[in-house]
Backbone and ligand atoms as CSV (ligand in chain L), in Angstrom:
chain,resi,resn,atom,element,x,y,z
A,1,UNK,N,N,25.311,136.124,192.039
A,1,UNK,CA,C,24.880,135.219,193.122
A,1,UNK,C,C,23.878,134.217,192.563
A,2,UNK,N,N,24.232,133.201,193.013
A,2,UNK,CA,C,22.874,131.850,192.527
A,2,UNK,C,C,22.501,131.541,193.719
A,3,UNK,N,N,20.901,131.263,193.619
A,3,UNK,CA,C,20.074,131.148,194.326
A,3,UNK,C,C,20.591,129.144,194.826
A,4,UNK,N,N,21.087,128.406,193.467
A,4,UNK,CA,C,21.336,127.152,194.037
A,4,UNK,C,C,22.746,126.921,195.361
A,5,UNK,N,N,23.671,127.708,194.780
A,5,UNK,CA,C,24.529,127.782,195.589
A,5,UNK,C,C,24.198,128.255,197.166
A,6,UNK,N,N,23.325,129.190,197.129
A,6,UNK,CA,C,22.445,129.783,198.423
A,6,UNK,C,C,22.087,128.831,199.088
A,7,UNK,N,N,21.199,127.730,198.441
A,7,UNK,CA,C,20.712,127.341,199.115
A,7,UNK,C,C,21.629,126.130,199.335
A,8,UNK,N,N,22.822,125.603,198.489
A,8,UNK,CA,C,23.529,125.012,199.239
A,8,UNK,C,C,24.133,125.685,200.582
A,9,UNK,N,N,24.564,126.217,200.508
A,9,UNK,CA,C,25.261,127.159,201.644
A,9,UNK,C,C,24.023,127.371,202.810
A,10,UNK,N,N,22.878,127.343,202.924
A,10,UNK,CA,C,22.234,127.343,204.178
A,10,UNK,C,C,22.046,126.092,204.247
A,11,UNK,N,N,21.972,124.869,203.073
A,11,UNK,CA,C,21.930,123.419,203.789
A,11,UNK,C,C,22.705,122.840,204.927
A,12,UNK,N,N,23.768,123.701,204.718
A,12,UNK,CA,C,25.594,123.517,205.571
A,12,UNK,C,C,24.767,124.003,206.827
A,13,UNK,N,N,24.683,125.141,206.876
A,13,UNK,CA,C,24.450,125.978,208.360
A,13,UNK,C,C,23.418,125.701,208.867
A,14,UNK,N,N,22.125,124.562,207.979
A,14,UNK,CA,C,21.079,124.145,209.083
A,14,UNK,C,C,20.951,122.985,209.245
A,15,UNK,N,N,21.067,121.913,208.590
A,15,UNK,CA,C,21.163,120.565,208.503
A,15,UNK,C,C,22.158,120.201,208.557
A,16,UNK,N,N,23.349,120.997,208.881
A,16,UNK,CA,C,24.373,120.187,208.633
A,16,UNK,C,C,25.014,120.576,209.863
A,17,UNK,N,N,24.423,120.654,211.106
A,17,UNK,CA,C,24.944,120.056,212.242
A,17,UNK,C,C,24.884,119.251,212.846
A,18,UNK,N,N,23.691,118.321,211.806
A,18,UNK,CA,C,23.064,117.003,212.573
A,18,UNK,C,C,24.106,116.206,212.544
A,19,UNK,N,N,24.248,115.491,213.432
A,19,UNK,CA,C,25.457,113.657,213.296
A,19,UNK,C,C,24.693,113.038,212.523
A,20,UNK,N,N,25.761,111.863,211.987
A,20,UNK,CA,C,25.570,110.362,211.620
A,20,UNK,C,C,26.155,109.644,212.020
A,21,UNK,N,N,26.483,109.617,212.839
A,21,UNK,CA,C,27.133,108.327,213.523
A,21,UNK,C,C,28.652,108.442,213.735
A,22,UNK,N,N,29.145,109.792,213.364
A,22,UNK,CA,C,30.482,110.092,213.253
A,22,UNK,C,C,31.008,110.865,214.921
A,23,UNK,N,N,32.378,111.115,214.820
A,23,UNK,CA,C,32.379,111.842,216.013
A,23,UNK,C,C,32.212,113.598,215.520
A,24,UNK,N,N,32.423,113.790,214.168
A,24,UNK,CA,C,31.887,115.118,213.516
A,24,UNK,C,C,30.359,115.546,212.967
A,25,UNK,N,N,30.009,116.841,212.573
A,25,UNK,CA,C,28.731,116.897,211.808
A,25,UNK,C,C,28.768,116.554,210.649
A,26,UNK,N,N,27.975,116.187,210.242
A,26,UNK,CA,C,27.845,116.480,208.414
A,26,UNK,C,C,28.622,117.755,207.933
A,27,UNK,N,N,28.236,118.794,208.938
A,27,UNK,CA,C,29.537,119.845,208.298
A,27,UNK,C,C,30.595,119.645,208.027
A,28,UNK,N,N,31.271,119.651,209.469
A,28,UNK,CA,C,32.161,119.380,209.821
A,28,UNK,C,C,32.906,118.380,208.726
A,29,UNK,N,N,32.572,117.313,208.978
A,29,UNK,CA,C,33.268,116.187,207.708
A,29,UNK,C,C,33.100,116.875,206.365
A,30,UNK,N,N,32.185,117.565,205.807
A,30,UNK,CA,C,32.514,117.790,204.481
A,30,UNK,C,C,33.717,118.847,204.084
A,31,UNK,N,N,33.256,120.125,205.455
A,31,UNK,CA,C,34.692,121.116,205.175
A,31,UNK,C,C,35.861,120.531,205.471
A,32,UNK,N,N,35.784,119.684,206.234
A,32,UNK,CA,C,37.704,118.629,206.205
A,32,UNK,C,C,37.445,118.082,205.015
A,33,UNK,N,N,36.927,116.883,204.554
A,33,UNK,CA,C,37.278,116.707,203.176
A,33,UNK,C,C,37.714,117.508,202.290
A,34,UNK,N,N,36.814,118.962,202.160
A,34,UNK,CA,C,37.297,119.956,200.764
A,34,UNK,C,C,38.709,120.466,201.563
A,35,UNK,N,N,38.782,120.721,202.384
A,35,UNK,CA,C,40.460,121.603,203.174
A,35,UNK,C,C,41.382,120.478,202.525
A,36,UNK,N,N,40.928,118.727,202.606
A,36,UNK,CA,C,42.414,118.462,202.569
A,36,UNK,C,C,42.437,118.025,200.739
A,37,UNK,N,N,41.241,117.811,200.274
A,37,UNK,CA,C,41.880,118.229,198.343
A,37,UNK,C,C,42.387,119.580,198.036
A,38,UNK,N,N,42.034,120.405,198.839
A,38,UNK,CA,C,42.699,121.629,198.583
A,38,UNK,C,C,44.041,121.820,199.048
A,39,UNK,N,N,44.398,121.201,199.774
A,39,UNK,CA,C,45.746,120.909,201.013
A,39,UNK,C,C,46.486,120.325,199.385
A,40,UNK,N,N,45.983,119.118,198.555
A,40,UNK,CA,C,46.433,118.159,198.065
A,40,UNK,C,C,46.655,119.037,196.219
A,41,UNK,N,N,46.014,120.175,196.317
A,41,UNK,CA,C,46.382,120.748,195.166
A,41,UNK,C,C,45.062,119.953,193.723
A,42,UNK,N,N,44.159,119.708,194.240
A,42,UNK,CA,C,43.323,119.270,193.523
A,42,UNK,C,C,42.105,120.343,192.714
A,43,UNK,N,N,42.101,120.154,191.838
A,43,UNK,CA,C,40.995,120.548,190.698
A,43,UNK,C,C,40.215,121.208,191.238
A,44,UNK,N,N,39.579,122.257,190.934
A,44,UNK,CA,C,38.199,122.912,191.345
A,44,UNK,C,C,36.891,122.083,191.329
A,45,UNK,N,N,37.497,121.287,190.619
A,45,UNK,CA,C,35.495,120.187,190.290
A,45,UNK,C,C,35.703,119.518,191.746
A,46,UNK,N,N,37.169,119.037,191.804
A,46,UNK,CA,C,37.455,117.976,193.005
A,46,UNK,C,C,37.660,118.359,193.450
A,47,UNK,N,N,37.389,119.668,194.213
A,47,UNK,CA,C,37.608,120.004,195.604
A,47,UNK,C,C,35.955,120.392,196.471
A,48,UNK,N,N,35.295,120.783,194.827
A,48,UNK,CA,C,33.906,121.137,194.818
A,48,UNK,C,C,33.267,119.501,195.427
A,49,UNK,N,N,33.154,118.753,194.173
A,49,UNK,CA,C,32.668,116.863,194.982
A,49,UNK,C,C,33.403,116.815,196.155
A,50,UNK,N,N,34.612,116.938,196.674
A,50,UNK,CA,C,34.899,116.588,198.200
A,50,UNK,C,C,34.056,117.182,199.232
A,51,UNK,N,N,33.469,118.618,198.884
A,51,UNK,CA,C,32.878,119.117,200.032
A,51,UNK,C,C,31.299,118.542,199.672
A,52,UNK,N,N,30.902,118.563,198.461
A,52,UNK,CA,C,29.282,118.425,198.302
A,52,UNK,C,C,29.078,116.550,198.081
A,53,UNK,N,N,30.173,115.866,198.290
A,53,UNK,CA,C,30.267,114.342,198.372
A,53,UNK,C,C,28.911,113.918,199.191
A,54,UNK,N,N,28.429,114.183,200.199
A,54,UNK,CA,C,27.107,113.825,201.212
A,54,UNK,C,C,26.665,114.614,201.170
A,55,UNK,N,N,25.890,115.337,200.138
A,55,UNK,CA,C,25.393,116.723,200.202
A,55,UNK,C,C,23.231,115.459,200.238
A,56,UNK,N,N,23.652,114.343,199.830
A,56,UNK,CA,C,22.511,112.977,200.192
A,56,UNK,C,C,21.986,113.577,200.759
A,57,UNK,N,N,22.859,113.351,202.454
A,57,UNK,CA,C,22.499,113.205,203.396
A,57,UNK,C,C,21.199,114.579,203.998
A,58,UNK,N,N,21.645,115.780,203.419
A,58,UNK,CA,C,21.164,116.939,203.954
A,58,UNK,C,C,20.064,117.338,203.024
A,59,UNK,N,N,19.596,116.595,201.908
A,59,UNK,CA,C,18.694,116.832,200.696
A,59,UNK,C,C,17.467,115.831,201.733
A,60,UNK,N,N,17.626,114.662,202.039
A,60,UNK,CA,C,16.640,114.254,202.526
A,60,UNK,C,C,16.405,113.715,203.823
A,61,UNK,N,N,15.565,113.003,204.320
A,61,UNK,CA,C,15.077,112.083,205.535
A,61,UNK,C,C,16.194,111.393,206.145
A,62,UNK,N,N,16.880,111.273,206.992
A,62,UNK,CA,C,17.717,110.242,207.292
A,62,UNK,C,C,17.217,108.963,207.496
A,63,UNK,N,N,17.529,107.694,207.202
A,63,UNK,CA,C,17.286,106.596,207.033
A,63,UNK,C,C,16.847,105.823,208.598
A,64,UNK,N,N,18.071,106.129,209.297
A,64,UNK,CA,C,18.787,105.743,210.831
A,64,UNK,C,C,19.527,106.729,211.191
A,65,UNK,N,N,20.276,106.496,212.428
A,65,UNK,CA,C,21.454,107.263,213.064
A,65,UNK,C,C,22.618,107.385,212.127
A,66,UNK,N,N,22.529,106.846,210.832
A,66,UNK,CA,C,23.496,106.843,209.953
A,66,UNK,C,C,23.582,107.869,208.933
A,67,UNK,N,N,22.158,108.488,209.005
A,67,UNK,CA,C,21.895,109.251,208.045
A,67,UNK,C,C,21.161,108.422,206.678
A,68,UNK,N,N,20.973,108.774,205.230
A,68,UNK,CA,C,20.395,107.706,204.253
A,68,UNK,C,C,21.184,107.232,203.558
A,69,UNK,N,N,20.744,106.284,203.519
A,69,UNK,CA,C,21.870,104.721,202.926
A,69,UNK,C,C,22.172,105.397,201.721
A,70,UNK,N,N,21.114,105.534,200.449
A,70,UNK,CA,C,21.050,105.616,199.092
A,70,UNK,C,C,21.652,107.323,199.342
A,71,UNK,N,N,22.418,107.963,199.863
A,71,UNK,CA,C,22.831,109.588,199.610
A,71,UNK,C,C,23.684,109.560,198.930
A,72,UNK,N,N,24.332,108.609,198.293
A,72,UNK,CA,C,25.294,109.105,196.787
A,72,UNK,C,C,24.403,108.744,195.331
A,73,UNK,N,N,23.333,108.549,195.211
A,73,UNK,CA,C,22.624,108.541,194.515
A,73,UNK,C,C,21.878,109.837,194.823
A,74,UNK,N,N,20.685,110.003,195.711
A,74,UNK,CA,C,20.007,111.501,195.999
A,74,UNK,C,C,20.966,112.248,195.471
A,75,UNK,N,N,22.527,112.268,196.137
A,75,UNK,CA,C,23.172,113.601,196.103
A,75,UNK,C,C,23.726,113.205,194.627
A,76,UNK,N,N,23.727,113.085,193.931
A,76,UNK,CA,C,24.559,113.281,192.576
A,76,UNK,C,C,22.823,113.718,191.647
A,77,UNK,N,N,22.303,112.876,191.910
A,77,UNK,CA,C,21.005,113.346,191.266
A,77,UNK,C,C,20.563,114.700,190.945
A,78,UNK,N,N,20.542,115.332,192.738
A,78,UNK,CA,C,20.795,116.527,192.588
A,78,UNK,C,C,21.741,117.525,191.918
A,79,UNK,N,N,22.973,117.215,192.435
A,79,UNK,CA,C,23.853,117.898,191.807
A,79,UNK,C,C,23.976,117.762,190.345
A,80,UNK,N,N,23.704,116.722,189.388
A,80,UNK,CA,C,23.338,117.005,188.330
A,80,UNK,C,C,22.483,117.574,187.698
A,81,UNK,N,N,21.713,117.927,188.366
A,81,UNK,CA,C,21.064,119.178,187.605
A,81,UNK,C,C,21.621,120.981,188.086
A,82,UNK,N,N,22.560,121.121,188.319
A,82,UNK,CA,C,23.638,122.055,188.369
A,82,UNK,C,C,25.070,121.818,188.260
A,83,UNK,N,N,25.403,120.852,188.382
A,83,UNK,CA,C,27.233,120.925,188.237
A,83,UNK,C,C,27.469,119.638,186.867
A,84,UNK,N,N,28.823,120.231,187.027
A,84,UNK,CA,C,29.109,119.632,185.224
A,84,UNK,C,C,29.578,117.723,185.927
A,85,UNK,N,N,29.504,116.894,185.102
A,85,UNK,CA,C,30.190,115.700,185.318
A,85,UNK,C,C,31.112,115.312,186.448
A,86,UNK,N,N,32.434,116.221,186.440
A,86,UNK,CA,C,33.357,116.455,187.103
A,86,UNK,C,C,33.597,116.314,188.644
A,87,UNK,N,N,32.205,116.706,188.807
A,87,UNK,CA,C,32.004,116.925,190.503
A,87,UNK,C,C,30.846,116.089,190.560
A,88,UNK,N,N,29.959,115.723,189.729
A,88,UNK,CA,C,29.376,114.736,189.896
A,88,UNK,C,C,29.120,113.434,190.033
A,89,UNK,N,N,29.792,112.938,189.173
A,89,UNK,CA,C,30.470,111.580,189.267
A,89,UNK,C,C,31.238,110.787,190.359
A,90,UNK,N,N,31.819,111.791,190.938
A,90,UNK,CA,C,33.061,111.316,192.190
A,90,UNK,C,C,31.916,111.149,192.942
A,91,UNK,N,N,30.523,112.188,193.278
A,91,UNK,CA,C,29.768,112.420,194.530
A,91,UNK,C,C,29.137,111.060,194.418
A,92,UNK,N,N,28.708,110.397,192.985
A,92,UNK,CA,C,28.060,109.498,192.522
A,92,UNK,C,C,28.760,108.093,193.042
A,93,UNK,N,N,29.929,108.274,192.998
A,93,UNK,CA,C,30.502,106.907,192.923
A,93,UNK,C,C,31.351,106.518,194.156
A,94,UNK,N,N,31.087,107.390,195.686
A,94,UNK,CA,C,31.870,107.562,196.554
A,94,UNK,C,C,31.801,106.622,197.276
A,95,UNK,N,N,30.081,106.067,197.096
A,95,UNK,CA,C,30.120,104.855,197.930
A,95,UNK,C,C,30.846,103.464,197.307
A,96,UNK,N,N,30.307,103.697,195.989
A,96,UNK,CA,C,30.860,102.284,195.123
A,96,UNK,C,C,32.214,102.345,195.404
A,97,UNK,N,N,33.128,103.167,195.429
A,97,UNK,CA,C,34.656,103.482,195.862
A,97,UNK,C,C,35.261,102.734,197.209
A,98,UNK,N,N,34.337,103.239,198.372
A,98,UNK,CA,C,34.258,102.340,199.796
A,98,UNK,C,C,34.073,100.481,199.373
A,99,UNK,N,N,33.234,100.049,198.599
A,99,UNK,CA,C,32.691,98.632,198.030
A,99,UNK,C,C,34.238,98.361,197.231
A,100,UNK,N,N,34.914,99.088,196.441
A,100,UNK,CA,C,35.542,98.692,195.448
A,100,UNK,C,C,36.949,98.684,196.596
A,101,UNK,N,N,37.647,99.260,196.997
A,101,UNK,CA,C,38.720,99.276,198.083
A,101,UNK,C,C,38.700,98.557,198.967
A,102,UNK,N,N,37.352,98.134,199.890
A,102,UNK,CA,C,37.546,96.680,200.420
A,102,UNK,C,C,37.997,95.543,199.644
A,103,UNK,N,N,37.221,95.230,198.570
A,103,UNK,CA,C,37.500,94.059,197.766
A,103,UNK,C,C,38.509,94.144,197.460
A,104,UNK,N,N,39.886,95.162,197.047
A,104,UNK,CA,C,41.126,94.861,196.037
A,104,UNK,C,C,41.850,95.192,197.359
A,105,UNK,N,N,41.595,96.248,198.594
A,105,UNK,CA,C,42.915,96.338,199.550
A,105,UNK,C,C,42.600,95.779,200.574
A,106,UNK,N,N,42.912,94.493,201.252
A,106,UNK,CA,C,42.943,93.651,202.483
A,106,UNK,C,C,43.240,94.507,203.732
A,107,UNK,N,N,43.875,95.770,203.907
A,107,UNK,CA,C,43.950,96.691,205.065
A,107,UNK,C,C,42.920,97.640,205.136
A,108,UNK,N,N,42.348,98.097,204.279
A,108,UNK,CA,C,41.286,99.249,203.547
A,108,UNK,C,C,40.478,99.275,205.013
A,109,UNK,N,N,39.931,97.626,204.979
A,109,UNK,CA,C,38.597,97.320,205.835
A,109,UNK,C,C,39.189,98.055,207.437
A,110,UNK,N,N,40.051,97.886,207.914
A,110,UNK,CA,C,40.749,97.904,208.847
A,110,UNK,C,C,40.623,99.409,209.210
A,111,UNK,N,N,40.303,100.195,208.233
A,111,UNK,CA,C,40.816,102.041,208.180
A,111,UNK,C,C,39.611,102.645,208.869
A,112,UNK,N,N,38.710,101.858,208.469
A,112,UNK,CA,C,37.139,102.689,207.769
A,112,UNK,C,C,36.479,102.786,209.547
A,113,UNK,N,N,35.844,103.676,209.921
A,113,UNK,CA,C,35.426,104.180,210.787
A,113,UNK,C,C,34.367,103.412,211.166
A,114,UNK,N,N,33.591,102.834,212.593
A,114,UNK,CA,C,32.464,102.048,212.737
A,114,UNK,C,C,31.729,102.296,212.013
A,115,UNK,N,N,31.239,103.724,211.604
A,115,UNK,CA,C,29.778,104.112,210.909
A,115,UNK,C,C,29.954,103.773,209.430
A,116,UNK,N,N,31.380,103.774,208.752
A,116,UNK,CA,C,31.752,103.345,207.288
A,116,UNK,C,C,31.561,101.894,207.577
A,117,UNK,N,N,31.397,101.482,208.939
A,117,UNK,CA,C,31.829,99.723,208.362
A,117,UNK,C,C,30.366,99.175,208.304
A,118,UNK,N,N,29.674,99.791,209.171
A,118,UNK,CA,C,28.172,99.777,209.556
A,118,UNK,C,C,27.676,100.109,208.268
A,119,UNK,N,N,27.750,100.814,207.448
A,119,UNK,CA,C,27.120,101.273,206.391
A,119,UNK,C,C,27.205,100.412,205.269
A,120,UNK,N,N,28.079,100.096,205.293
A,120,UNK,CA,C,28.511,98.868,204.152
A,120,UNK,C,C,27.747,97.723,203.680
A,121,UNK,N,N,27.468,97.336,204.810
A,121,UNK,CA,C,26.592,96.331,204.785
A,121,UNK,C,C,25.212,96.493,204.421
A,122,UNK,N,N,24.833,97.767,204.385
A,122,UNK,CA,C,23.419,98.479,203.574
A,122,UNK,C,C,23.745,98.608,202.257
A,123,UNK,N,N,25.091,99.031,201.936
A,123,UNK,CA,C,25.620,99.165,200.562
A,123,UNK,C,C,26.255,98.193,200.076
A,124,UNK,N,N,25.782,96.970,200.493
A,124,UNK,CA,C,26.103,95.744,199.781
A,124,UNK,C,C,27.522,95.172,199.944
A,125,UNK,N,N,28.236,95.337,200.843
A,125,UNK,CA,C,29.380,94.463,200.684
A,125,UNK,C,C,30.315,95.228,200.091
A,126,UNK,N,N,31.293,94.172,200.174
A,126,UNK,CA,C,32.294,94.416,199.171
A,126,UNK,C,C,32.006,94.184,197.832
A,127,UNK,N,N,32.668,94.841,196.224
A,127,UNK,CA,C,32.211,94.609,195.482
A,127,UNK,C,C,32.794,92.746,194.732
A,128,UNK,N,N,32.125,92.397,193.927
A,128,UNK,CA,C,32.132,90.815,193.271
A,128,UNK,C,C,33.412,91.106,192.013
A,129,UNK,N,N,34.317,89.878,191.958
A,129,UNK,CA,C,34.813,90.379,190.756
A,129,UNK,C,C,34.629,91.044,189.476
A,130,UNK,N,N,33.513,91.107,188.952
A,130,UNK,CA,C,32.356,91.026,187.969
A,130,UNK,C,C,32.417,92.970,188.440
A,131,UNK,N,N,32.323,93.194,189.138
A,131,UNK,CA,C,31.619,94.907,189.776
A,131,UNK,C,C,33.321,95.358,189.828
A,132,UNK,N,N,33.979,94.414,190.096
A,132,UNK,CA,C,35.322,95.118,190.280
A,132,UNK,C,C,35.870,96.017,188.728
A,133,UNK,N,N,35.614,95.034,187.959
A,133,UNK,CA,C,36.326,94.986,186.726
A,133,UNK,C,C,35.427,96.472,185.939
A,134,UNK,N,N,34.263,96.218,186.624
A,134,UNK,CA,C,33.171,97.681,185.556
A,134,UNK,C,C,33.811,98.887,186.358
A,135,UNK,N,N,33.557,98.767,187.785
A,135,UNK,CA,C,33.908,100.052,188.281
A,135,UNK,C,C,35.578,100.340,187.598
A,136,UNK,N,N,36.376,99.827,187.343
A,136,UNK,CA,C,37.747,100.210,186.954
A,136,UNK,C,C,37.673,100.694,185.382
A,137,UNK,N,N,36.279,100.480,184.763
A,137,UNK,CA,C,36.844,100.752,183.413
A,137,UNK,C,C,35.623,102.524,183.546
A,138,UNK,N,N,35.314,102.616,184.478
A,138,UNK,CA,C,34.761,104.402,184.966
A,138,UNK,C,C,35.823,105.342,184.928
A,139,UNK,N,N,35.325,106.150,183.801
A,139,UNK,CA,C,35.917,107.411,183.201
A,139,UNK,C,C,36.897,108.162,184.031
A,140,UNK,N,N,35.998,108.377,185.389
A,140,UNK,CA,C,36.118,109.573,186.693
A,140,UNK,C,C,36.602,108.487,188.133
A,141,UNK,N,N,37.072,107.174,187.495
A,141,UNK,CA,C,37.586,106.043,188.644
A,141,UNK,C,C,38.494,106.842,189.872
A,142,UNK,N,N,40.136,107.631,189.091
A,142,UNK,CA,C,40.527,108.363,190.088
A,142,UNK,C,C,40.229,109.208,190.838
A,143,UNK,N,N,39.391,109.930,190.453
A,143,UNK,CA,C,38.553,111.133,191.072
A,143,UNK,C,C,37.765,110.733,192.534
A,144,UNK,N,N,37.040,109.524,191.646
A,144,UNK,CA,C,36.095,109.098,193.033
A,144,UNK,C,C,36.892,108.433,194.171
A,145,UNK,N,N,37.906,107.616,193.558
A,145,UNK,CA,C,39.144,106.659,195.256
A,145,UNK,C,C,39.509,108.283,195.845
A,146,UNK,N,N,40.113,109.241,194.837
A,146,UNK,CA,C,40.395,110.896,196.153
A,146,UNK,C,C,39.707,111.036,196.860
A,147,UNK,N,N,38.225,111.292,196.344
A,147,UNK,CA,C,37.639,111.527,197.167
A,147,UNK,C,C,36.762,111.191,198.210
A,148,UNK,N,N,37.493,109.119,197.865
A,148,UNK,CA,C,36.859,108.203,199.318
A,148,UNK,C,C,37.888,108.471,200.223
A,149,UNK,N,N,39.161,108.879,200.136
A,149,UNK,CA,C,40.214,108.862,200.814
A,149,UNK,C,C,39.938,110.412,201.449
A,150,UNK,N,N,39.496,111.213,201.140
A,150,UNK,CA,C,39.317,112.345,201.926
A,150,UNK,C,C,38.323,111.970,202.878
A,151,UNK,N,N,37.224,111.296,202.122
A,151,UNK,CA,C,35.635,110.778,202.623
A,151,UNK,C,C,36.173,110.316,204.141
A,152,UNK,N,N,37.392,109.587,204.463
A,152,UNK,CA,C,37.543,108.254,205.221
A,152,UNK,C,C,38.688,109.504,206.217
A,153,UNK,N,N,39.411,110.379,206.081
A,153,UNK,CA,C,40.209,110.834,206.613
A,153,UNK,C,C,39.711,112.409,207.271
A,154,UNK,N,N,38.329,112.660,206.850
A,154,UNK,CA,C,37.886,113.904,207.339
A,154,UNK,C,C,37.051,113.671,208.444
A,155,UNK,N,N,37.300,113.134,209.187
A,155,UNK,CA,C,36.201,113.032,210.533
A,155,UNK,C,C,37.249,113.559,211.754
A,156,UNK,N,N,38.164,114.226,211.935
A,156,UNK,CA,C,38.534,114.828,212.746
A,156,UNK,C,C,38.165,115.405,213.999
A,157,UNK,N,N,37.533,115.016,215.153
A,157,UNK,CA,C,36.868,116.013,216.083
A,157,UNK,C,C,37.770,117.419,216.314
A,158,UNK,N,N,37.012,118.122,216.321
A,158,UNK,CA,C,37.627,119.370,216.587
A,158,UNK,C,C,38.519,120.241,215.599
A,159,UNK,N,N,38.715,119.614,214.605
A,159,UNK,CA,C,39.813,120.470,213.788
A,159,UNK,C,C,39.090,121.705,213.395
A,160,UNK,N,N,39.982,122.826,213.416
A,160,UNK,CA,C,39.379,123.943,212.609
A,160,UNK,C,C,39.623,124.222,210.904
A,161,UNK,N,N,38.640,124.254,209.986
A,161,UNK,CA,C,38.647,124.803,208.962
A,161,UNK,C,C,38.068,125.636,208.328
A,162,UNK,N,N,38.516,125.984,206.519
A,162,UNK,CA,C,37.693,126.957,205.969
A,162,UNK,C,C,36.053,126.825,206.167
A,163,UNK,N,N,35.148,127.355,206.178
A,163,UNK,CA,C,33.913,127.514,206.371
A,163,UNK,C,C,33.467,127.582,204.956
A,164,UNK,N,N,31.879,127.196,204.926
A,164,UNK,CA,C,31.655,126.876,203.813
A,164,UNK,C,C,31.500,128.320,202.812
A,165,UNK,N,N,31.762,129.243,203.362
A,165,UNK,CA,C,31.755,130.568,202.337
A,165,UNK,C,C,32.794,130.876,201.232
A,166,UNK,N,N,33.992,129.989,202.033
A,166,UNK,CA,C,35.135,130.115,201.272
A,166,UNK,C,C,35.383,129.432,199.922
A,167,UNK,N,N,34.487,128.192,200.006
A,167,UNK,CA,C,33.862,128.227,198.139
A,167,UNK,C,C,32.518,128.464,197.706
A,168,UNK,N,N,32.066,129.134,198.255
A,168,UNK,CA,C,31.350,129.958,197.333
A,168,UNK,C,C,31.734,130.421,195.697
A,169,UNK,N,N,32.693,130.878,195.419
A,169,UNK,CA,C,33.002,131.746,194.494
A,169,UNK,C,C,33.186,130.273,193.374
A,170,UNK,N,N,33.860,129.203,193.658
A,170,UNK,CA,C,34.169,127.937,193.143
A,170,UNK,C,C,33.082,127.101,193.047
A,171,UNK,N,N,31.924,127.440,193.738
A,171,UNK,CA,C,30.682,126.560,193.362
A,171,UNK,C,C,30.227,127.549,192.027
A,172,UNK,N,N,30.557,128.581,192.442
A,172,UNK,CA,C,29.505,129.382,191.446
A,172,UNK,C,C,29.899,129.558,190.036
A,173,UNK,N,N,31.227,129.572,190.043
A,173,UNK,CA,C,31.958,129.013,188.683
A,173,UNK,C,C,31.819,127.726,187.771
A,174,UNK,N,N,31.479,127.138,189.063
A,174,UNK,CA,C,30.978,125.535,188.316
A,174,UNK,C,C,29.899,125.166,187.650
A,175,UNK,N,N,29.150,126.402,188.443
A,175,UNK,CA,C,27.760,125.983,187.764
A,175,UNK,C,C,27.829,126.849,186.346
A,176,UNK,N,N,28.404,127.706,185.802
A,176,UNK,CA,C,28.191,128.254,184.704
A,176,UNK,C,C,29.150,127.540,183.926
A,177,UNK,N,N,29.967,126.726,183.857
A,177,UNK,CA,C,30.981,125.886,183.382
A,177,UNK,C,C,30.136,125.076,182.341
L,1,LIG,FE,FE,31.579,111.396,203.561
């Protein structure tokens, strides 16, 4: 048992019933994200970043009703000092992913939920050709669009899923990885 994983796992069950602006919790949205990379047959790192993707949000202060702007920075910060690259990077780059998919897909904008569209505009826009071209030459590029596409498709009201115990065993592997 790790004490970090612990205390991820009570971040879920106490902070993470607060809203952001979604019609789900912070829970809620993260266990749909990890259900549907797991649905999708994805990697243990990437199924791990789908659920701990806004793990930001529950590390600190919320900003607004949005929760904090800068939480893919907090949250990778954190998580780098326990998880390998793999799961870090995607958590890191989830927002730049939202910035980078407006700019190259003309329907993208159209998908994204009020609180994704609202947020955007704290996170700068769409990205500049110049930002387009760096983010595409990133190591972990596919990793992070999966897991904006889970990011953007897990707000479900009401759906039932696995609970956050059910990776347990997959966080805890990661961290000794
Ligand atoms: Fe998210």
């Amino acid at each position: 048992m790790s004490a970090v994983v612990d205390h991820i796992i009570e971040l879920f069950e106490t902070k993470g019933q607060e809203p952001y602006g979604e019609d789900v919790t912070q829970a809620e949205h993260a266990l749909q994200c990890a259900a549907l990379a797991d649905r999708e047959g994805a990697g243990e790192a990437l199924v791990i970043a789908a659920l701990l993707h806004d793990i930001g949000h529950l590390i600190e202060e919320p900003d607004d009703g949005f929760g904090v702007h800068r939480h893919d920075v907090g949250g990778a910060a954190f998580l780098a000092r326990h998880f390998p690259e793999a799961v870090v990077a995607p958590v890191r780059m989830h927002v730049a992913a939202k910035r980078y998919r407006v700019a190259i897909d003309p329907g993208y904008a159209a998908r994204l939920s009020a609180a994704s569209t609202h947020t955007l505009a704290h996170q700068g826009g769409p990205m500049s050709p110049e930002e387009v071209r760096a983010f595409e030459a990133e190591p972990h590029l596919q990793a992070a669009l999966r897991v904006r596409e889970w990011d953007d498709c897990g707000k479900v009201e009401g759906l039932v899923v696995a609970p956050v115990e059910a990776y347990r065993d997959r966080m805890e592997r990661l961290l000794s990885a």
